[in-house]
C-alpha positions in Angstrom: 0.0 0.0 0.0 1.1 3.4 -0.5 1.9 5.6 1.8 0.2 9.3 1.4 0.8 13.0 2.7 -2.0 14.5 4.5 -4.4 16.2 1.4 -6.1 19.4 1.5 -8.3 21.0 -1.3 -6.1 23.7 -3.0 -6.0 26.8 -1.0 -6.4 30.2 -3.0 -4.2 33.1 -1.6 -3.7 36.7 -2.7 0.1 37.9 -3.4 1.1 40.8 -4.7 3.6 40.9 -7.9 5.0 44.3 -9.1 2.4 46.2 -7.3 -0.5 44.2 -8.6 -2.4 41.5 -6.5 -3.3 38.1 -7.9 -5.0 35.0 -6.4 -3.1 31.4 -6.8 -4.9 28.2 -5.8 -2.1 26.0 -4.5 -2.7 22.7 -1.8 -0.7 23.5 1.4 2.0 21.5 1.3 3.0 23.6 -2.0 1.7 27.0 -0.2 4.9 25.6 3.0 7.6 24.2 1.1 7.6 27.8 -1.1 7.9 29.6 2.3 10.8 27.4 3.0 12.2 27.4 -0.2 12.3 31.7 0.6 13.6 31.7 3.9 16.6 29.5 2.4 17.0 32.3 0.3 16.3 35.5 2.8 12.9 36.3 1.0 9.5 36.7 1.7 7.1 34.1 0.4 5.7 36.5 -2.0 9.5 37.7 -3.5 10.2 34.3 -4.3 6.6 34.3 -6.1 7.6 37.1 -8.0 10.4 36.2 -9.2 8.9 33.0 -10.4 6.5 34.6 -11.5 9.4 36.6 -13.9 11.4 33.9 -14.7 8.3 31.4 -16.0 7.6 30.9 -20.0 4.2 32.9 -20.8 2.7 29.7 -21.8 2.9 28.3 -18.2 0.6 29.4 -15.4 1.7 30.9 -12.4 0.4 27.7 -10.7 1.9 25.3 -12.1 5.3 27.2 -12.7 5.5 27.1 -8.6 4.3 23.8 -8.3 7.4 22.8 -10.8 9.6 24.8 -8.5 9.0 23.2 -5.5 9.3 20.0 -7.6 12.6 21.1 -8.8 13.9 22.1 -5.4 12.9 19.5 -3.4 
């Protein structure tokens, strides 16, 4: 049997990029390991958003560029 993490429904939170605010729907365990990913790196949650956010091909949602992130850093 597998083993799985505790699930939660995705959770939408506002963050502000550039001076604008947008929602992201994100299950917690995406919403945590981004606010650790940031402290490893002295920023806010929301700094480390943005400069996702930046960095991410237009084709790719904001989402799912994070959700790679994490992925990609874990």
């Amino acid at each position: 049997m597998i083993e799985l993490p505790p699930m939660t429904p995705p959770l939408k939170r506002s963050v502000t990029i550039d001076g604008h605010r947008t929602s992201v729907s994100l299950e917690d365990a995406f919403w945590k390991a981004l606010a650790t990913q940031a402290a490893a790196r002295d920023l806010t949650r929301a700094a480390l958003i943005g400069r996702i956010d930046h960095a991410r091909p237009p084709e790719i949602g904001l989402a799912t560029a994070l959700r790679l992130f994490v992925l990609a850093n874990a």
